[in-house]
N, CA, C and O atoms as CSV, one atom per row, in Angstrom:
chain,resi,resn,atom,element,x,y,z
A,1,UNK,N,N,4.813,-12.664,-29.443
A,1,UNK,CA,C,3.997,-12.509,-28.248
A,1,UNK,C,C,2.544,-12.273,-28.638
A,1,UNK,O,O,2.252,-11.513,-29.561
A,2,UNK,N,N,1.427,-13.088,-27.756
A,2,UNK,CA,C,0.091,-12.469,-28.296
A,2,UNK,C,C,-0.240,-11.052,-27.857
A,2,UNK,O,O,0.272,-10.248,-27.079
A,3,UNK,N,N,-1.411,-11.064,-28.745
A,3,UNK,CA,C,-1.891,-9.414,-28.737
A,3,UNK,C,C,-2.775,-9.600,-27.893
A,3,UNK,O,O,-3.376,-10.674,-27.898
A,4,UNK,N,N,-3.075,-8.623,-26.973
A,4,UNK,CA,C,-3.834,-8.611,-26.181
A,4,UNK,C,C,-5.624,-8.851,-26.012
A,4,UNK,O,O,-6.336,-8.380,-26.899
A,5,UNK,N,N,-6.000,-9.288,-25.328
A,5,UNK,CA,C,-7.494,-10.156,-25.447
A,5,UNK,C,C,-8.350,-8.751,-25.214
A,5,UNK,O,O,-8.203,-7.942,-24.297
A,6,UNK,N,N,-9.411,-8.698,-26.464
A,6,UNK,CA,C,-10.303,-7.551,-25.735
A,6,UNK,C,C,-11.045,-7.679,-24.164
A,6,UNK,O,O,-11.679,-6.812,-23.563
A,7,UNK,N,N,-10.711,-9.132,-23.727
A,7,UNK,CA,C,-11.636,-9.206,-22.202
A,7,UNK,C,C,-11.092,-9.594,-21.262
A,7,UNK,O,O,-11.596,-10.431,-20.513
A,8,UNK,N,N,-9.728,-8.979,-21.056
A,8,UNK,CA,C,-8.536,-9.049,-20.280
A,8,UNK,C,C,-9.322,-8.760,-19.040
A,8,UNK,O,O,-10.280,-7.997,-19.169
A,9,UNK,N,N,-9.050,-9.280,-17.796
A,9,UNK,CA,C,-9.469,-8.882,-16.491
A,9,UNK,C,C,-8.964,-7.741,-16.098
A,9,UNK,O,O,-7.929,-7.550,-16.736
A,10,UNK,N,N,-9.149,-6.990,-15.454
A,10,UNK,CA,C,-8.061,-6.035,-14.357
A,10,UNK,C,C,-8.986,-5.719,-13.305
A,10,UNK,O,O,-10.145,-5.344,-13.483
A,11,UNK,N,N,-8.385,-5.901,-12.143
A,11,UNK,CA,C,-8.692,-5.653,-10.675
A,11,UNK,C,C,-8.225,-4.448,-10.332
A,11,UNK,O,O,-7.158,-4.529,-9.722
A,12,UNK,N,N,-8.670,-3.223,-10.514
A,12,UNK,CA,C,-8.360,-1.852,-10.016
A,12,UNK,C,C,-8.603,-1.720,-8.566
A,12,UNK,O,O,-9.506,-2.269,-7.936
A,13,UNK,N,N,-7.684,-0.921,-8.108
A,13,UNK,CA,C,-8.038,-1.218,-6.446
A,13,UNK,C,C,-6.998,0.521,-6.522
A,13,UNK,O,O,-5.809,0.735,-6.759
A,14,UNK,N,N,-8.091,1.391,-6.213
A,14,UNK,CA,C,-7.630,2.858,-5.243
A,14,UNK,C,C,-8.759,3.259,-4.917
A,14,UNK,O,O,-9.820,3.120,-5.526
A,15,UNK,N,N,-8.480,3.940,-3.614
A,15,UNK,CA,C,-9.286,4.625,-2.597
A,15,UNK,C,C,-9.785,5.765,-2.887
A,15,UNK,O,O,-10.605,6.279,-2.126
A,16,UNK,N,N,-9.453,6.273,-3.844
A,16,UNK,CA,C,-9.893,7.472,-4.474
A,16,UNK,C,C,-10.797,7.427,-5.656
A,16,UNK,O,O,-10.587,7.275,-6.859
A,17,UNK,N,N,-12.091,7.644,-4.789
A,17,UNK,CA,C,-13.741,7.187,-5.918
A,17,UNK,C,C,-13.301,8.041,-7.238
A,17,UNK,O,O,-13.145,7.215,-8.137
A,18,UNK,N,N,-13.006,9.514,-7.781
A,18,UNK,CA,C,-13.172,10.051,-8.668
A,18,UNK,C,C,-11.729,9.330,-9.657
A,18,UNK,O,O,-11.810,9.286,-10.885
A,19,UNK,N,N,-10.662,8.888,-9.020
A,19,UNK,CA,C,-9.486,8.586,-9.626
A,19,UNK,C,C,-9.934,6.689,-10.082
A,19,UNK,O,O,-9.631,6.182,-11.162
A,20,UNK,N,N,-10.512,6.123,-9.212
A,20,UNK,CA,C,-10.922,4.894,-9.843
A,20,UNK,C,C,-12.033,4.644,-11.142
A,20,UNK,O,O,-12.130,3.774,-12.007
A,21,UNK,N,N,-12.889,6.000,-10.768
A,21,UNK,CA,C,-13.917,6.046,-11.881
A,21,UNK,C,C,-13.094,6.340,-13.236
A,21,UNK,O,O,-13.102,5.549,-14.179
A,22,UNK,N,N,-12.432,7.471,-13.238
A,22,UNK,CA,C,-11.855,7.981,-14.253
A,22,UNK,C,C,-10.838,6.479,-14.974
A,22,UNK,O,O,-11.005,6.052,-16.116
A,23,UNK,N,N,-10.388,6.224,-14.522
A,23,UNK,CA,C,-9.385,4.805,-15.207
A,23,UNK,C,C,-10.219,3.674,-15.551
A,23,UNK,O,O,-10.258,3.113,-16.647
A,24,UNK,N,N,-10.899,3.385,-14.486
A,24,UNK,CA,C,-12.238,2.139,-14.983
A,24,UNK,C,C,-12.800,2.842,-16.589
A,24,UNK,O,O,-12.708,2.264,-17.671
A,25,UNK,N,N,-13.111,3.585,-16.462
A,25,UNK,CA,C,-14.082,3.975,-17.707
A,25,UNK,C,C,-13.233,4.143,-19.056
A,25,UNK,O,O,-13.659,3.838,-20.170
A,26,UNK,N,N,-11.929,4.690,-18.777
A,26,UNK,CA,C,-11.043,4.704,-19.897
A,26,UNK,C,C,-10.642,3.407,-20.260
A,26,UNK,O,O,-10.398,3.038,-21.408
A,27,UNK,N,N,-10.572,2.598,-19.037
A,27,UNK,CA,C,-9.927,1.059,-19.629
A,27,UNK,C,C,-11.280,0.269,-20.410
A,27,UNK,O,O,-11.165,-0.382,-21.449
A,28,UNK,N,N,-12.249,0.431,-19.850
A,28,UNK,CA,C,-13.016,-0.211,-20.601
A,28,UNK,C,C,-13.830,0.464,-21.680
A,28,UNK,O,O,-14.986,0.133,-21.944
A,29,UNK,N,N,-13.162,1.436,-22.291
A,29,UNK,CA,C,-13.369,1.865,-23.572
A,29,UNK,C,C,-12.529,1.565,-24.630
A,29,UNK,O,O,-12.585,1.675,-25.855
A,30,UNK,N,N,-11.576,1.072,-23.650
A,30,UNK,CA,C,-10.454,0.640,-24.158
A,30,UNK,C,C,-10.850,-1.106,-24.835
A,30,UNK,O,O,-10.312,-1.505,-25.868
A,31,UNK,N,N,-11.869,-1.978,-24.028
A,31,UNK,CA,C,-12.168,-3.259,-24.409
A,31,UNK,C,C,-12.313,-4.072,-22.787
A,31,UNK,O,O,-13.154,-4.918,-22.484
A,32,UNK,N,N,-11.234,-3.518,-21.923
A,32,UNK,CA,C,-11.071,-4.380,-20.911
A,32,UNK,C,C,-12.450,-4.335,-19.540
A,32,UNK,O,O,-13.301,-3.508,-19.212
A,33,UNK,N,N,-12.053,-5.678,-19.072
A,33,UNK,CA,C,-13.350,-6.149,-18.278
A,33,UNK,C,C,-12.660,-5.609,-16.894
A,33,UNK,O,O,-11.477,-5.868,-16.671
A,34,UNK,N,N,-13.557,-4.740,-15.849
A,34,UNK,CA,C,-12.884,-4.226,-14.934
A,34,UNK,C,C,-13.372,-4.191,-14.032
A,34,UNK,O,O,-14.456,-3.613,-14.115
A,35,UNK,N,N,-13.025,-4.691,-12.690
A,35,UNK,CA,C,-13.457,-5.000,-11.610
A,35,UNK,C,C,-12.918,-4.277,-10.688
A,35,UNK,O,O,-11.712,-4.064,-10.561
A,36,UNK,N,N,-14.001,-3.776,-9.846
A,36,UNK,CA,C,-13.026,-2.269,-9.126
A,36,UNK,C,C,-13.267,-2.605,-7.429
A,36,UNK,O,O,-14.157,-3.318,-6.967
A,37,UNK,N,N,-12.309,-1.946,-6.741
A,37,UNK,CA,C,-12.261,-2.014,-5.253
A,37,UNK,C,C,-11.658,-0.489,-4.559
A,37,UNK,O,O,-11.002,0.435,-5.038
A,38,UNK,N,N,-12.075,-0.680,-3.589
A,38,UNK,CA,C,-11.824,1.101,-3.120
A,38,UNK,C,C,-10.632,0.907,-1.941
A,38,UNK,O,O,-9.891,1.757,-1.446
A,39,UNK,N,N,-10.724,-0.382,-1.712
A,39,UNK,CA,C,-9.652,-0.402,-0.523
A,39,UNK,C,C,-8.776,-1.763,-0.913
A,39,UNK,O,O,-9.228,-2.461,-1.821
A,40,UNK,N,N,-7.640,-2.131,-0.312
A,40,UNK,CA,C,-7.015,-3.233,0.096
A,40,UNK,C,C,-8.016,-4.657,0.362
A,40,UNK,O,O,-8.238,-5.531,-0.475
A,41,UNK,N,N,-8.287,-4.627,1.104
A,41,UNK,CA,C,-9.447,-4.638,1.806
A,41,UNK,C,C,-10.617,-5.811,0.908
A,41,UNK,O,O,-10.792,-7.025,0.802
A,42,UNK,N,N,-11.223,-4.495,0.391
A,42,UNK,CA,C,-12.254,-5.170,-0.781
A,42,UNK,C,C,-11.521,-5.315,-2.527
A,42,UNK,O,O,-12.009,-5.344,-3.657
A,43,UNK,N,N,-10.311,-5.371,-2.035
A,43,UNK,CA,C,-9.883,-6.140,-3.311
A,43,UNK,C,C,-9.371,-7.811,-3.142
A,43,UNK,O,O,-9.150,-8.671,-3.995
A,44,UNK,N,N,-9.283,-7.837,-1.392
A,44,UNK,CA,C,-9.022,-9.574,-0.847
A,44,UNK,C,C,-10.113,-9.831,-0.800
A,44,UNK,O,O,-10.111,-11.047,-0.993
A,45,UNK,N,N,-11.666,-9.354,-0.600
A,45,UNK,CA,C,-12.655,-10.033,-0.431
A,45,UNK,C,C,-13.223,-10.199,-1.954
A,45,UNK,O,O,-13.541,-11.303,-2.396
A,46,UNK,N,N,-13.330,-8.867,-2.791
A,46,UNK,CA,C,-13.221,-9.731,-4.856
A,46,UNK,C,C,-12.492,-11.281,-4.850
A,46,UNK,O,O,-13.115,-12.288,-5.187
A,47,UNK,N,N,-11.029,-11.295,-4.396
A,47,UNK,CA,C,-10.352,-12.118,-4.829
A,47,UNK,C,C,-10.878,-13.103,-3.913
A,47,UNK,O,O,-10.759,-14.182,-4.494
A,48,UNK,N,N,-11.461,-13.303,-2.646
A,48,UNK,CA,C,-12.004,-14.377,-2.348
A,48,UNK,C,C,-13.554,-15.196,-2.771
A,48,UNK,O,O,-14.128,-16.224,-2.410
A,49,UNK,N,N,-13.826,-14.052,-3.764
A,49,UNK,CA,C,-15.371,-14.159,-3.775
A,49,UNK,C,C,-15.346,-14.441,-5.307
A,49,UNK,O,O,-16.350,-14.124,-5.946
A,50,UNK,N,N,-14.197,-15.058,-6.012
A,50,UNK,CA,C,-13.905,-15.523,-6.864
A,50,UNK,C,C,-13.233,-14.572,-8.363
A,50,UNK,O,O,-13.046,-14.936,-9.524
A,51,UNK,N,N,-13.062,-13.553,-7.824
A,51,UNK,CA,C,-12.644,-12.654,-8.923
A,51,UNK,C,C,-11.211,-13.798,-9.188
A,51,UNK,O,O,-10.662,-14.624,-8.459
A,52,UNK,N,N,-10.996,-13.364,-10.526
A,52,UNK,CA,C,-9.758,-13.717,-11.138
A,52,UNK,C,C,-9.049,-13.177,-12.105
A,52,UNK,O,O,-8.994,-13.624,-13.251
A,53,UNK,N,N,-8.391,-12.053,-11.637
A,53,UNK,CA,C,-7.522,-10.936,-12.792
A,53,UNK,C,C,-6.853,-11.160,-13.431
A,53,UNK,O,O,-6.139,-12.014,-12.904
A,54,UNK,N,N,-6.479,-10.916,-14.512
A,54,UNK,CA,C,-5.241,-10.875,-15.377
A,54,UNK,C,C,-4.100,-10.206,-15.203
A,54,UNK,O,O,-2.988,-10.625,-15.524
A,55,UNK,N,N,-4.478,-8.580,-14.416
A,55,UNK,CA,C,-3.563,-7.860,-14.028
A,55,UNK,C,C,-4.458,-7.178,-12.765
A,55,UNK,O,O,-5.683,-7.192,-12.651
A,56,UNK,N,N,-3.690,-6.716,-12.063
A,56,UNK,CA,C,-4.000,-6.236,-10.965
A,56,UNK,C,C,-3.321,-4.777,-10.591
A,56,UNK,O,O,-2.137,-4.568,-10.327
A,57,UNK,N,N,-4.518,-3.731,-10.650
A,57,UNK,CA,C,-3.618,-2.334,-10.936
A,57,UNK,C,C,-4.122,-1.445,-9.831
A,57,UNK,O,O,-5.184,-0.823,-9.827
A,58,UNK,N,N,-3.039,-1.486,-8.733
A,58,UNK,CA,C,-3.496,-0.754,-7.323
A,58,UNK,C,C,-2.700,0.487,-7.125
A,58,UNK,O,O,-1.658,0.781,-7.711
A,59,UNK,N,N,-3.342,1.188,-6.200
A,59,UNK,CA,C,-3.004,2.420,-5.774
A,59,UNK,C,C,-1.898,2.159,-5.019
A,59,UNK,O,O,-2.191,1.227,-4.271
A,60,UNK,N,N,-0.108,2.724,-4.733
A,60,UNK,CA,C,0.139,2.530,-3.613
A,60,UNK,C,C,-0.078,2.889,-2.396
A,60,UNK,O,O,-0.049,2.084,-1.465
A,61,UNK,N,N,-0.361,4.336,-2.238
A,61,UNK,CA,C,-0.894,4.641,-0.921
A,61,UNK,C,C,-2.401,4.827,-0.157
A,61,UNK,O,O,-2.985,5.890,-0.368
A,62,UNK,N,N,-2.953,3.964,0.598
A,62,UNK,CA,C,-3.968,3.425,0.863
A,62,UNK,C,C,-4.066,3.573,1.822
A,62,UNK,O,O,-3.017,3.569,2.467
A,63,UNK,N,N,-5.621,3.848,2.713
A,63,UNK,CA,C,-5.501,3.588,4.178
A,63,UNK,C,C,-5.582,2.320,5.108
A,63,UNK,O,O,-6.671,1.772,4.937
A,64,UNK,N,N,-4.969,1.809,5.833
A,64,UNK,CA,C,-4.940,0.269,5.942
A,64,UNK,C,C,-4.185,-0.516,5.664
A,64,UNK,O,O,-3.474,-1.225,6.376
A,65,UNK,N,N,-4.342,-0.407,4.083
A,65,UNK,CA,C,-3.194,-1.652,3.634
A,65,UNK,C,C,-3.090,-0.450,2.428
A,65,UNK,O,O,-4.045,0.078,1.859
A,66,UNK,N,N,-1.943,-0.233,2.255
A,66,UNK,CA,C,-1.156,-0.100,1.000
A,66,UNK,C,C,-1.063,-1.284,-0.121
A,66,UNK,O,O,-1.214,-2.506,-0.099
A,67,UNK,N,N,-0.692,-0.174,-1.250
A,67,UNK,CA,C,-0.490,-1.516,-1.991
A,67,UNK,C,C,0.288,-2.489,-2.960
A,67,UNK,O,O,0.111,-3.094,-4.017
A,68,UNK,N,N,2.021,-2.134,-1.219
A,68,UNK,CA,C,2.567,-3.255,-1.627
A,68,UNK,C,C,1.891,-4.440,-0.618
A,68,UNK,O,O,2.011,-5.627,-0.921
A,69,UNK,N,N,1.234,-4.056,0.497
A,69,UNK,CA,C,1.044,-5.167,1.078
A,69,UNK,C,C,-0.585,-5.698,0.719
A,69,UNK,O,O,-1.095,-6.394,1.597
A,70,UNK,N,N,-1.239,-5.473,-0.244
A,70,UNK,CA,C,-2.154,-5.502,-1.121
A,70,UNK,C,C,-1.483,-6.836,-1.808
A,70,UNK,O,O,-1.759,-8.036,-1.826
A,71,UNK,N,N,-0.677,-6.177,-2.247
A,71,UNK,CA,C,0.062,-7.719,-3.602
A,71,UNK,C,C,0.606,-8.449,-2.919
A,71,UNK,O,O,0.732,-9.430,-3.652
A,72,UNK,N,N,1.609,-9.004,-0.801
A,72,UNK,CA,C,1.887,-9.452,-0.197
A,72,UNK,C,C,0.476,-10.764,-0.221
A,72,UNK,O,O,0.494,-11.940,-0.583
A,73,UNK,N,N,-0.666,-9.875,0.353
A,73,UNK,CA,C,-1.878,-10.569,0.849
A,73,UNK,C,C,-2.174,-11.514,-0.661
A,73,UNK,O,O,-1.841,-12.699,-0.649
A,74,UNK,N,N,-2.673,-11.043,-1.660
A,74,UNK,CA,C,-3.047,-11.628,-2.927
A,74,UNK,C,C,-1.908,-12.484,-3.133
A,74,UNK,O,O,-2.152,-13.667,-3.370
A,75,UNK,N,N,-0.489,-12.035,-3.077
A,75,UNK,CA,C,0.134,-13.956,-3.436
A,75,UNK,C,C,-0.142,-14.322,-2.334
A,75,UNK,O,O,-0.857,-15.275,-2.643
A,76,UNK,N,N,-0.136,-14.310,-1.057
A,76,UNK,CA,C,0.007,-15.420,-0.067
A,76,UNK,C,C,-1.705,-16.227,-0.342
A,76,UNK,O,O,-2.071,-17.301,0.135
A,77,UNK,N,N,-2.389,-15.432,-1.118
A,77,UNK,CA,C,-3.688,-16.208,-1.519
A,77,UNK,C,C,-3.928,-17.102,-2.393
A,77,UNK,O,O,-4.975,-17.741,-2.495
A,78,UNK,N,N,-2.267,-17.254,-3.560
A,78,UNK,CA,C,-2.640,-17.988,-4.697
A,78,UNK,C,C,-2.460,-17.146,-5.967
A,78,UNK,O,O,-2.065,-17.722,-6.981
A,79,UNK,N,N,-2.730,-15.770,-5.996
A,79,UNK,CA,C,-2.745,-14.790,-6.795
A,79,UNK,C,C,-1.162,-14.791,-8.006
A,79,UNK,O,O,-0.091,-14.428,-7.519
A,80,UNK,N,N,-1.205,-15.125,-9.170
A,80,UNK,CA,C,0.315,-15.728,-9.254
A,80,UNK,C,C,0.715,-14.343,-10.759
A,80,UNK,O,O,1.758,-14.037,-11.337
A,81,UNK,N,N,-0.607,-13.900,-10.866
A,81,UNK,CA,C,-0.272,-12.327,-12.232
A,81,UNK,C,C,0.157,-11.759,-12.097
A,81,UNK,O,O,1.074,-11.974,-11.305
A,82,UNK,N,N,0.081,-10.882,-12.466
A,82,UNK,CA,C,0.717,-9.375,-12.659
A,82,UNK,C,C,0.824,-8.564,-12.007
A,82,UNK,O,O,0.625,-9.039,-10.889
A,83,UNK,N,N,1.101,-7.162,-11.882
A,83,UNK,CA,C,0.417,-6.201,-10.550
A,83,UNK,C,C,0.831,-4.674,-11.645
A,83,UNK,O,O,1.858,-4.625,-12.322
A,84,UNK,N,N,0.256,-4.057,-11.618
A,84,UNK,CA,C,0.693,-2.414,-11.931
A,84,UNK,C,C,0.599,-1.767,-10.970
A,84,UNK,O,O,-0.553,-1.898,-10.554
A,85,UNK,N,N,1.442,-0.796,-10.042
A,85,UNK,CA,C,1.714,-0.043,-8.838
A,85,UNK,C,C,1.448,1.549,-9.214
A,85,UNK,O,O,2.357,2.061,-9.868
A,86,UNK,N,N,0.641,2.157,-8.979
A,86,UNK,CA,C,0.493,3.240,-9.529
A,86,UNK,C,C,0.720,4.371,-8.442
A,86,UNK,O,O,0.388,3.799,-7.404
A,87,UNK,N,N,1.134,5.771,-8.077
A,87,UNK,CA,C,1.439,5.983,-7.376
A,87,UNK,C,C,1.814,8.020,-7.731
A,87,UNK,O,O,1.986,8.712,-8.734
A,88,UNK,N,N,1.789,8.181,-6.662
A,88,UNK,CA,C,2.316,9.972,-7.179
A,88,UNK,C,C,3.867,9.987,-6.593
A,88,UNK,O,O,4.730,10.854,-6.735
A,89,UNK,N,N,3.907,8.987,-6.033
A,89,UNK,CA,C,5.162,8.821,-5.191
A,89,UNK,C,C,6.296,8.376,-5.658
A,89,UNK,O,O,6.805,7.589,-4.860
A,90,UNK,N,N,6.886,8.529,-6.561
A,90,UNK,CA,C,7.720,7.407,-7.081
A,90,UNK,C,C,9.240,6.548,-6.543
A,90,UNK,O,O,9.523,5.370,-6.764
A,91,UNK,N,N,10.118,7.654,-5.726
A,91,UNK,CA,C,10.636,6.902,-4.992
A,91,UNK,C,C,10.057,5.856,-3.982
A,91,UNK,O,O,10.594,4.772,-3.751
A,92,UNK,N,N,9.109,6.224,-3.509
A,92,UNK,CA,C,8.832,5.258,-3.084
A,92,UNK,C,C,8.580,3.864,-3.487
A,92,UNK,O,O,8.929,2.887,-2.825
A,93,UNK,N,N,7.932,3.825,-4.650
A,93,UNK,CA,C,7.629,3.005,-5.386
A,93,UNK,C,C,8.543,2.062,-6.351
A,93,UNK,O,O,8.568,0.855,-6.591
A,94,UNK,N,N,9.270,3.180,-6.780
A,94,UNK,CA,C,10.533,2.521,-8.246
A,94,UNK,C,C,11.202,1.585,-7.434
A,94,UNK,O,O,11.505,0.594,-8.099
A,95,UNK,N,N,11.597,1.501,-6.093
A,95,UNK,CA,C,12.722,0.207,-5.929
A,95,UNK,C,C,11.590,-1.110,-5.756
A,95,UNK,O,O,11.987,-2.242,-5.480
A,96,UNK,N,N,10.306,-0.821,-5.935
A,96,UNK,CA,C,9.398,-2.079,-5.468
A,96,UNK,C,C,9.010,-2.678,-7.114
A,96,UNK,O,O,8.238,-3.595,-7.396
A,97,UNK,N,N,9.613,-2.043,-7.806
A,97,UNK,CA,C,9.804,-2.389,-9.125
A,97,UNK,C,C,10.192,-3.992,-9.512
A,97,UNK,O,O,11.289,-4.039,-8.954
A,98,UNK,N,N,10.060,-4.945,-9.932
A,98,UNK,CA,C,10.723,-6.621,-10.366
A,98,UNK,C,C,9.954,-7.091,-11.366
A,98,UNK,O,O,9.170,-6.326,-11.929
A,99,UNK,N,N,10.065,-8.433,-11.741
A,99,UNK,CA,C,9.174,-8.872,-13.240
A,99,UNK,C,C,7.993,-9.065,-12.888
A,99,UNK,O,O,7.234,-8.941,-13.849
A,100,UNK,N,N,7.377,-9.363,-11.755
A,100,UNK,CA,C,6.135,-9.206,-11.555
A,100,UNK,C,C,5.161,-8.108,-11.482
A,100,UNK,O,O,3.934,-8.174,-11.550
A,101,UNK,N,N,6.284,-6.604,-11.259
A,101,UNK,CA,C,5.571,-5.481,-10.636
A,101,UNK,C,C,6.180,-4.594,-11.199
A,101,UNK,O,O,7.348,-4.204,-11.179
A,102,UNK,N,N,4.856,-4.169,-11.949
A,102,UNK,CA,C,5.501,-2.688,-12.856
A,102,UNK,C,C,4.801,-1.132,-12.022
A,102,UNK,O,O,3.676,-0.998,-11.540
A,103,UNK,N,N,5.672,-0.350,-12.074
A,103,UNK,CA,C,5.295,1.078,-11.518
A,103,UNK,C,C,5.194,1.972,-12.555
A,103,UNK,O,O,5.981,2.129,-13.489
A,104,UNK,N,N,4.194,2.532,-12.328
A,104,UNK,CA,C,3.698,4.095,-12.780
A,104,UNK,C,C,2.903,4.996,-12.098
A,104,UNK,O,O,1.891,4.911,-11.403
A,105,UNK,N,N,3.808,6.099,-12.575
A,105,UNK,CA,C,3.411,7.698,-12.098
A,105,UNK,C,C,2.353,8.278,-12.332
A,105,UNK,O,O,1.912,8.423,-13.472
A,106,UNK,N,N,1.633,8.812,-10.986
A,106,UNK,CA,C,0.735,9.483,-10.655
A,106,UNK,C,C,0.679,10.629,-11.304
A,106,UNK,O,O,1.187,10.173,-12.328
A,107,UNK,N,N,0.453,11.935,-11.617
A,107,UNK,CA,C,-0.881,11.609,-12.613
A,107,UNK,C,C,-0.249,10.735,-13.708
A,107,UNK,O,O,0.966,10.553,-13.618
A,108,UNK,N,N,-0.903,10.179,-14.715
A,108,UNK,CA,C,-0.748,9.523,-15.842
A,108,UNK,C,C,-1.463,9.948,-17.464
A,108,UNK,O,O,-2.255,10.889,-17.518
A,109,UNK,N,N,-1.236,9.461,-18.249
A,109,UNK,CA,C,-1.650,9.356,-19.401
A,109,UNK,C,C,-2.539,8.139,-20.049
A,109,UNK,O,O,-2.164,6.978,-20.212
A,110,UNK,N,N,-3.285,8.470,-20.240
A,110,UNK,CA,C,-3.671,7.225,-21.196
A,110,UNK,C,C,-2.958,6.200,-21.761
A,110,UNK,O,O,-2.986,5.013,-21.435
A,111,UNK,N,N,-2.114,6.891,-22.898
A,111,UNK,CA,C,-1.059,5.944,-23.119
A,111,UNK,C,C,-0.173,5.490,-22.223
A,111,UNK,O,O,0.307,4.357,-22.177
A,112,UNK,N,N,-0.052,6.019,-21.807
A,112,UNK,CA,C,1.420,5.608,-20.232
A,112,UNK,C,C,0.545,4.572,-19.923
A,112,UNK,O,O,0.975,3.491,-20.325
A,113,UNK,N,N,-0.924,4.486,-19.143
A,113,UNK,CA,C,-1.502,3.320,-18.984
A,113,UNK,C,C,-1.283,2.268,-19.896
A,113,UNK,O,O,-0.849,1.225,-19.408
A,114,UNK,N,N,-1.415,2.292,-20.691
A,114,UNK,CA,C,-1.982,1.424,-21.641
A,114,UNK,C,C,-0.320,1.113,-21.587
A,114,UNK,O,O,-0.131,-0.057,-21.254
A,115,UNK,N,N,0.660,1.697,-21.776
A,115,UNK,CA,C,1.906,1.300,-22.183
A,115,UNK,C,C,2.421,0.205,-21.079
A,115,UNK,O,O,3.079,-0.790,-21.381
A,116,UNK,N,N,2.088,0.488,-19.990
A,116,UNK,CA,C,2.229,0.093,-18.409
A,116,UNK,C,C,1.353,-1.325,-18.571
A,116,UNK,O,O,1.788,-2.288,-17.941
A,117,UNK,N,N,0.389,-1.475,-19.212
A,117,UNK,CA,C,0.010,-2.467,-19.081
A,117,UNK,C,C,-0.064,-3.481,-20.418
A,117,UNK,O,O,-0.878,-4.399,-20.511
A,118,UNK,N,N,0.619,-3.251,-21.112
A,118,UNK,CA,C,1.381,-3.691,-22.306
A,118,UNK,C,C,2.878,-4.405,-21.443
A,118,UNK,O,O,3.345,-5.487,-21.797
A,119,UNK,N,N,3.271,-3.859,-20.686
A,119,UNK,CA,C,4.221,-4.472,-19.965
A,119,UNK,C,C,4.226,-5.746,-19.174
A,119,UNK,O,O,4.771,-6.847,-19.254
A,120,UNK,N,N,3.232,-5.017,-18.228
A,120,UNK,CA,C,2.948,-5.969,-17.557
A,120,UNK,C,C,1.974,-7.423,-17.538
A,120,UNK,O,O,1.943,-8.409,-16.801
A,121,UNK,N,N,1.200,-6.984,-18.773
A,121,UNK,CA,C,0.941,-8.287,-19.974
A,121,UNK,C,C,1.601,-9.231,-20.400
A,121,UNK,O,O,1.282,-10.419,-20.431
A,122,UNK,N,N,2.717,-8.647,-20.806
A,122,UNK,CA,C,4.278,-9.063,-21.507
A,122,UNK,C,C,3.040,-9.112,-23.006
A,122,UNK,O,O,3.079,-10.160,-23.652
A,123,UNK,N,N,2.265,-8.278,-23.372
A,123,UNK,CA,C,2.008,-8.292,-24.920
A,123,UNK,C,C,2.774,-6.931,-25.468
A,123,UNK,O,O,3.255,-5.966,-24.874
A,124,UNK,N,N,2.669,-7.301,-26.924
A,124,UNK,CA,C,3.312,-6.138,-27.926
A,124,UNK,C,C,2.014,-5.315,-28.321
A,124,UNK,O,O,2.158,-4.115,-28.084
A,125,UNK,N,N,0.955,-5.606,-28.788
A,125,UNK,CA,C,-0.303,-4.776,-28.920
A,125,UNK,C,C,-1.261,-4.379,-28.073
A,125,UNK,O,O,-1.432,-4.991,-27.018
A,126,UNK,N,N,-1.826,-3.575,-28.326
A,126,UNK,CA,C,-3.042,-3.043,-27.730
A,126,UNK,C,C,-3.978,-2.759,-28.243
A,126,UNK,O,O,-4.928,-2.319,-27.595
């Protein structure tokens, strides 16, 4: 499997300014190119305004649109990657689990990120 590209896309999308800052800044210390959105919302208008992610790593609970229906809207757009579901909630979340859609727990780790999105890459390195 390849190793992962230092300029991997990711489309971060949560409503929570201090919780999006904090992950944006770790991922891209990490290497990755990161494109951020605060809502549902303005993560369909990125994706119409030509963003194009590699992975797509949303909050599930959102005001408006949540975000399983976040990843509903983005495939019915064409959107055909990845998704990471992140969440404090996890029943809620774990049965929305399949090969397209990986879940992880609210708070998190660094590595847990990074592991989470090693997954949902389908790469072995980081």
């Amino acid at each position: 499997m390849p190793t992962i590209s230092l300029r991997q896309k990711i489309l971060l999308v949560d409503d929570d300014d201090r919780v999006r800052s904090v992950i944006a800044r770790y991922l891209r210390n990490k290497g990755f190119d990161i494109m951020q959105a605060a809502s549902g919302a303005d993560a369909c208008r990125e994706w119409h305004s030509g963003c194009r992610p590699d992975v797509v790593v949303t909050d599930f609970k959102m005001p408006d649109m949540n975000g399983m229906e976040l990843i509903e809207n983005l495939r019915a757009d064409g959107y055909t990657g990845p998704f990471l579901l992140i969440s404090g909630f996890r029943e809620e979340i774990q049965p929305l689990a399949n090969d397209d859609i990986s879940v992880l727990d609210k708070p998190m780790s660094g590595r847990d990120l990074l592991a989470a999105l090693k997954q949902s890459l389908g790469t072995r390195e980081m």
